[in-house]
N, C-alpha and C positions, 0 to 999 in steps of 0.2 A: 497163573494161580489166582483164582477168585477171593479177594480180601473183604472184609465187611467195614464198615461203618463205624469206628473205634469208640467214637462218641457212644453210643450205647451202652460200650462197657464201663461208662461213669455213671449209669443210673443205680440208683440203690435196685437192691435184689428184686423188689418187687411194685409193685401198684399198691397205693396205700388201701383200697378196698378188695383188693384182693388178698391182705395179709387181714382183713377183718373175716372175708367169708371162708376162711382156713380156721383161723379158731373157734368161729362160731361151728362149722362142720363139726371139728373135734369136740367141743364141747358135745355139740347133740350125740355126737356118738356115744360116748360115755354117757350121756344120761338121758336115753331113748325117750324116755318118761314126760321128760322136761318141755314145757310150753316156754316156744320162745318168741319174745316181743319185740320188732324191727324197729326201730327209732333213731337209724345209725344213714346207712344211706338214701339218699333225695329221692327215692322214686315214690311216686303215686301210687296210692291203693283205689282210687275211687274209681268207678267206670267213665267213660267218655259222655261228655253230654250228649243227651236224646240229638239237638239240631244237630250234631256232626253225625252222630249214628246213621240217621234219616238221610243227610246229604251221602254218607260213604255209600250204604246200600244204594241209591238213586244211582250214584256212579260206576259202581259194580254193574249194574244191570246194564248202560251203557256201553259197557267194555262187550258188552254179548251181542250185542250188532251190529250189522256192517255197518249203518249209516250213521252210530253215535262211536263206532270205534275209536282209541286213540291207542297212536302207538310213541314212538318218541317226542319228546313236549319240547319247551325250549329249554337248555341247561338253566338259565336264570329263572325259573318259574313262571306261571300260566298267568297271563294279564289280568285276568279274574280274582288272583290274588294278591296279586304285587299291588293293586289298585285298591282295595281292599284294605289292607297292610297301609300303607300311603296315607286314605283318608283317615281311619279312624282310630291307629296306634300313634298318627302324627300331626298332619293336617289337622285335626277335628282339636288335637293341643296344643294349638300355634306354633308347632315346629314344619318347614318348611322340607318336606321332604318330596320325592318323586317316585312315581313308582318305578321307575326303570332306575332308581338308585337302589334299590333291593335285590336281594338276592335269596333264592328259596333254597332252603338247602335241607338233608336228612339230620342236623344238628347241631347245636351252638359247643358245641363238644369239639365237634368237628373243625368247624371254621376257626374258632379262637385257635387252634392247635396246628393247623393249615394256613394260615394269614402270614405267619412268621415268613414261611416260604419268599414273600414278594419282597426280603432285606437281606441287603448284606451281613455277613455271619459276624462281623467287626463293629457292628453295632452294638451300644453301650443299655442293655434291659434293666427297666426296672419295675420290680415285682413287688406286692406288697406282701408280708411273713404277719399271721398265714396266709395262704392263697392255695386257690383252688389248684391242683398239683398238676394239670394238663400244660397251665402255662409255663411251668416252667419243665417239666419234663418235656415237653416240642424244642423248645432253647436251647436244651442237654443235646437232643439226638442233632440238632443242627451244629452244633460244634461251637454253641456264642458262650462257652464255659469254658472254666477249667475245672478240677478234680472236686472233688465233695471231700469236705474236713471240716470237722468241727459240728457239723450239723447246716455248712450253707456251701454252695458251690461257689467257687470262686471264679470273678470275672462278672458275677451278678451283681446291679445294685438292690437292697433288702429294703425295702419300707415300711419297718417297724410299725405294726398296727398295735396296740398296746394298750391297756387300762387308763393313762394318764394324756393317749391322746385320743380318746373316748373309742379306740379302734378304729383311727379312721387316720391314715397314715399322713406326715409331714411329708411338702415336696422334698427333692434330693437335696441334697447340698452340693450335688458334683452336678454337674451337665448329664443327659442322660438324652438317648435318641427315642427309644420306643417305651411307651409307660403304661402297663397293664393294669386296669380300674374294675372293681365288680362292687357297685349297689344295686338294690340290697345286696351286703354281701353274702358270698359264700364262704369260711363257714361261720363269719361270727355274727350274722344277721344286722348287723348295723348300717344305717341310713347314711346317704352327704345330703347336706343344704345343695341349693343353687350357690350360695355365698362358696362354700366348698369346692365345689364344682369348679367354677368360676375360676380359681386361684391355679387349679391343672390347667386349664382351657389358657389362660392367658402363659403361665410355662411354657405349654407347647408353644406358643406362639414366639415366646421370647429365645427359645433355645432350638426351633426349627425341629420338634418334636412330633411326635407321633402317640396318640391314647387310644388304646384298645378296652372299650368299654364294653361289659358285660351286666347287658340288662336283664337277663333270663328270670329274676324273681320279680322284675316291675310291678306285677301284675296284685301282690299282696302290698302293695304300700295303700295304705288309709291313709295317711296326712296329705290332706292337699297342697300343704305348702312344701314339701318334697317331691325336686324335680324326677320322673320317672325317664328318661330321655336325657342322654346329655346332650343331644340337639336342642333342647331347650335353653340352652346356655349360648349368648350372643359369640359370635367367630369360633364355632365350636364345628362346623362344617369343613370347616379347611384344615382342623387337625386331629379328627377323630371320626373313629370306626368304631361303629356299633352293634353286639348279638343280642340276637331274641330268640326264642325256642317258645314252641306249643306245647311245650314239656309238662310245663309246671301249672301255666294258667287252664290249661282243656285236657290235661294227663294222656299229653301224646308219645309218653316216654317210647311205649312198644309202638309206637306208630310214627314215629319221624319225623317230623317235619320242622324248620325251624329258620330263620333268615338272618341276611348281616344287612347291613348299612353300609353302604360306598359314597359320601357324597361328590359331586362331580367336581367340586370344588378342592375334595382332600389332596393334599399335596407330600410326596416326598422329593428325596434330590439325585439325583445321579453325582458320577463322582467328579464330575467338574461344574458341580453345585448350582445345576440350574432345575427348577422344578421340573416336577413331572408327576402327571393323575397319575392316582392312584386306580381308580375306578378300572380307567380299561387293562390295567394289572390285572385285575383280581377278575375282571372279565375272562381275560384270556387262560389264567390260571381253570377259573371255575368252567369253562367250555373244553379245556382239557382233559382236566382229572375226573368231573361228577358229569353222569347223565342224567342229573333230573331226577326230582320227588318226582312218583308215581301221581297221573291224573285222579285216581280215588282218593289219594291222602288230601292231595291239593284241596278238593274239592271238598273235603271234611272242613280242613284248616278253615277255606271261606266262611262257613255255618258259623265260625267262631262271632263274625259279626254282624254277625243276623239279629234281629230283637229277641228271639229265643238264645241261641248263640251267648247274648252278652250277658242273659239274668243267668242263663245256667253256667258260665264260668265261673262271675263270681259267686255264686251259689257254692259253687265248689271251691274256691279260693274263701272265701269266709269260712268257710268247714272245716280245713286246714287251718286260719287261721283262730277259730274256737280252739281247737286240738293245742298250740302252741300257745294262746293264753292260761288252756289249764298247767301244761307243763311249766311254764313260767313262774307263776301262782305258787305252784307245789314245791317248786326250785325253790322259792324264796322263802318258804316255809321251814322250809328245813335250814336255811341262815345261810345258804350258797347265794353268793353272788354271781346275777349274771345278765348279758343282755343280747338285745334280739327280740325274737317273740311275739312283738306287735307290728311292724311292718314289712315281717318277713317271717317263714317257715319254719328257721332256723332259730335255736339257743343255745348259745355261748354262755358254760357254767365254769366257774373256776372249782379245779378240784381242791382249794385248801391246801398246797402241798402236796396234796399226791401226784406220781408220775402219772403220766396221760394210760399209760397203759396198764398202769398199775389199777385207776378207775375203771378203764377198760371193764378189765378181769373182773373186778368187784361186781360191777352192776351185772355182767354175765352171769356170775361162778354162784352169787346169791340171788339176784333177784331174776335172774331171764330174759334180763334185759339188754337188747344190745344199741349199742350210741356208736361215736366216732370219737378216735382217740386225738385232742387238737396236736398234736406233736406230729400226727400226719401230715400237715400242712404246715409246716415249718416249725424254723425255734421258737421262734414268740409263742407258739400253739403250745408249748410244753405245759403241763400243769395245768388245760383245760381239757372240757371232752365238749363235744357237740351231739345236741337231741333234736332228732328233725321230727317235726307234727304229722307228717308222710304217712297213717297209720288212718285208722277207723278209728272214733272216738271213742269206742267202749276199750279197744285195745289199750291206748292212749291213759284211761281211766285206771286202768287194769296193772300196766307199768307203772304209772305214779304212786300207786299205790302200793307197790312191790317195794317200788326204789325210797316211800315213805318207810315201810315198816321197818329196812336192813339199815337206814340212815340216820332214823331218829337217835 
C-alpha cells in the first residue's frame, strides 16, 4: 500500500498567494469592467536590461553551432559566473568569498526551501513572524512540526518581528539550532545594522547554530552603512549560508537564475558532535537533485556586471525604489503608519485595526487594488497588509491615488 507524507496534511489549505490570485480572479469576474492594480505579489514588471538581452541573444546563437554548442554545464554553475558573483557581489565589499563557494541555481525560492534537506528533522527552527512562508512551509512538509493551532505550528520557535522591536526580531531565549534571517526583509521591508547582525553571528557561534540568510532584496539598499552580505559580519563564514536571486536586482523572475553561499568553513555536527562542512553537503545534494541553469541564462546573469550591466540594474532598482517612496509618501498621508520603502521594495502599513483580510477586500472591492494580506505571513502580520513598488510608475500613481480617494 502506497502511504504519502503525513506532514503535508498539516499545511494550511493553501499557498498564501495562491488564496490572493483566487479572489482577485473572482473579483474580476464579477466585475469584467474593473482595472486592476498589482501591488501585492514581488514580481517585476520591468523588461530585462539591454546588457543581459545583448549577452542572452549572443548565447542563443551559440547554442546553433557545432563549435560554440553547449550541452550539460556543470551543476554548480559556469566559472564565468561564479567568478563574476565572487569578485563584485563580495570581494570588491571586503567579504571574502570564492567562487567555487557559490552555487548557481534556478532560485532563491528554491534553495532556502531545499537546504533544510542537509538536517536532522529534531532540529530546534527558528523563524522570524512574519516571514516569507517558503521557510516555514519546507519545515512543515519535513516533519520539524507539530500541528498548526492557534495561528503557529507547534514545535517552531517564533521571532516575533513587531512594532516595538522596530521589526527586526530578538534572539531566542531557548537554544535553537537552525535560524532563518531575510534583510532587507521580506514582507515588512526593514533593514539590520552590522551591530544587529553581529549579535546572530555571535549566537550561532555560542549555541553551535546554524543562519540561513536571505539576501534576495540586497540590491535596493542605499545606506551605505547597511551591511548587504552577512559575510560581512567577522566569523559569519563558519555559521551562515547565504541566498541571492537575479530576481529582483535585473527582473530575472521569468528567467531563473539565482545562487546560495556555501562557505568552506560553514560547519554543522553529526550526531556524535563532531563537525562536519557543510559545503560538500549541499555539493552532493545540488549534483543530485539540479542539473544546471541553462548556458543562455548564465550568460545573461554575467551581463549583470558589466559597466553597462551595473548602471542598468540599478537604473531599474531606483525605479522601483521611486515607486516605493511615492507609495510610502501617500501611506503617510493618509495617517497610516508604516515602514519599509526606502531600502527595500516593500511597505509595511498598519491597517488601524482592521483584519488583514478585511483591508484585503477594501482596497480590492473599492479601489482595484490589489496588496498582500500581512496575516499571510504569520500572527504578528495580523492587522497589516503589504504594498510592493513591483508595478510601472504611472500604475503605482494610479493606485495611490484610488487608495487616496476611498481612505481619506
Amino acid at each position: 500500500m502506497i502511504t504519502i507524507n503525513e506532514h503535508y496534511l498539516k499545511l494550511q489549505a493553501s499557498y498564501l498567494f495562491s488564496d490572493i490570485a483566487k479572489r482577485v480572479a473572482t473579483f474580476q469576474e464579477n466585475n469584467p469592467d474593473k482595472d486592476i492594480i498589482r501591488l501585492g505579489i514581488g514580481d517585476v514588471t520591468r523588461p530585462l536590461p539591454k546588457a543581459c538581452i545583448t549577452a542572452l541573444h549572443a548565447a542563443v546563437d551559440e547554442m546553433a553551432s557545432d563549435a560554440s554548442f553547449h550541452g550539460y554545464g556543470p551543476e554548480q554553475g559556469y566559472a564565468f559566473l561564479r567568478e563574476a558573483i565572487a569578485k563584485h557581489d563580495f570581494q570588491d565589499q571586503g567579504a571574502d568569498i570564492s567562487a567555487d563557494e557559490i552555487f548557481v541555481s534556478d532560485g532563491a525560492k528554491c534553495d532556502s526551501g531545499n537546504i533544510q534537506e542537509l538536517f536532522t528533522t529534531d532540529i530546534k527552527v527558528a523563524l522570524p513572524d512574519p516571514v516569507y512562508p517558503v521557510y516555514l512551509d519546507t519545515n512543515v512538509m519535513a516533519g520539524r512540526t507539530g500541528v498548526f493551532a492557534d495561528g503557529r505550528y507547534q514545535g517552531i520557535t517564533y521571532l516575533d518581528a513587531v512594532r516595538s522591536n522596530n521589526f527586526v526580531p530578538d534572539l531566542p531565549k531557548e537554544p535553537v539550532d537552525l535560524i532563518y534571517l531575510c534583510f532587507p526583509n521580506n514582507p515588512t521591508g526593514t533593514t539590520a545594522t552590522k551591530e544587529e547582525l553581529k549579535t546572530w553571528v555571535d549566537y550561532a557561534h555560542e549555541h553551535k547554530a546554524l543562519i540561513l540568510f536571505d539576501a534576495a532584496y540586497e540590491a535596493f539598499i542605499r545606506d551605505e552603512s547597511l551591511p548587504k552580505s552577512i559575510f560581512e559580519i567577522d566569523g559569519a563564514k563558519e555559521v551562515a549560508i547565504e541566498f541571492r536571486s537575479f530576481s529582483k536586482n535585473a527582473g530575472f523572475t521569468g528567467t531563473r537564475c539565482a545562487y546560495t553561499v556555501v562557505p568552506k568553513e560553514c560547519m554543522a555536527f553529526d550526531s556524535k558532535g563532531n563537525k562536519q562542512a557543510v559545503h560538500p553537503l549541499w555539493n552532493r545534494r545540488h549534483c543530485t537533485k539540479f542539473n544546471g541553469v541553462s548556458y543562455p541564462i548564465q550568460k545573461a546573469a554575467e551581463a549583470v556586471y558589466s559597466a553597462e550591466g551595473k548602471a542598468q540594474t540599478r537604473e531599474l532598482t531606483d525605479y522601483y525604489l521611486r515607486n516605493a517612496a511615492h507609495i510610502k509618501a501617500e501611506i503617510g498621508k493618509l495617517g497610516f503608519d508604516c515602514v519599509g520603502g526606502d531600502n527595500s521594495p516593500y511597505i509595511w502599513i498598519d491597517g488601524q485595526g482592521r483584519d488583514s483580510w478585511e483591508f484585503f477586500d477594501l482596497l480590492l472591492n473599492t479601489a482595484g487594488v490589489v496588496c498582500t494580506p500581512g496575516a499571510g505571513f504569520g500572527k504578528c502580520g495580523q492587522g497589516y497588509i503589504r504594498l510592493s513598488a513591483f508595478n510601472s510608475h504611472e500604475n503605482v500613481v494610479t493606485a495611490m491615488e484610488r487608495i487616496s480617494a476611498e481612505l481619506k
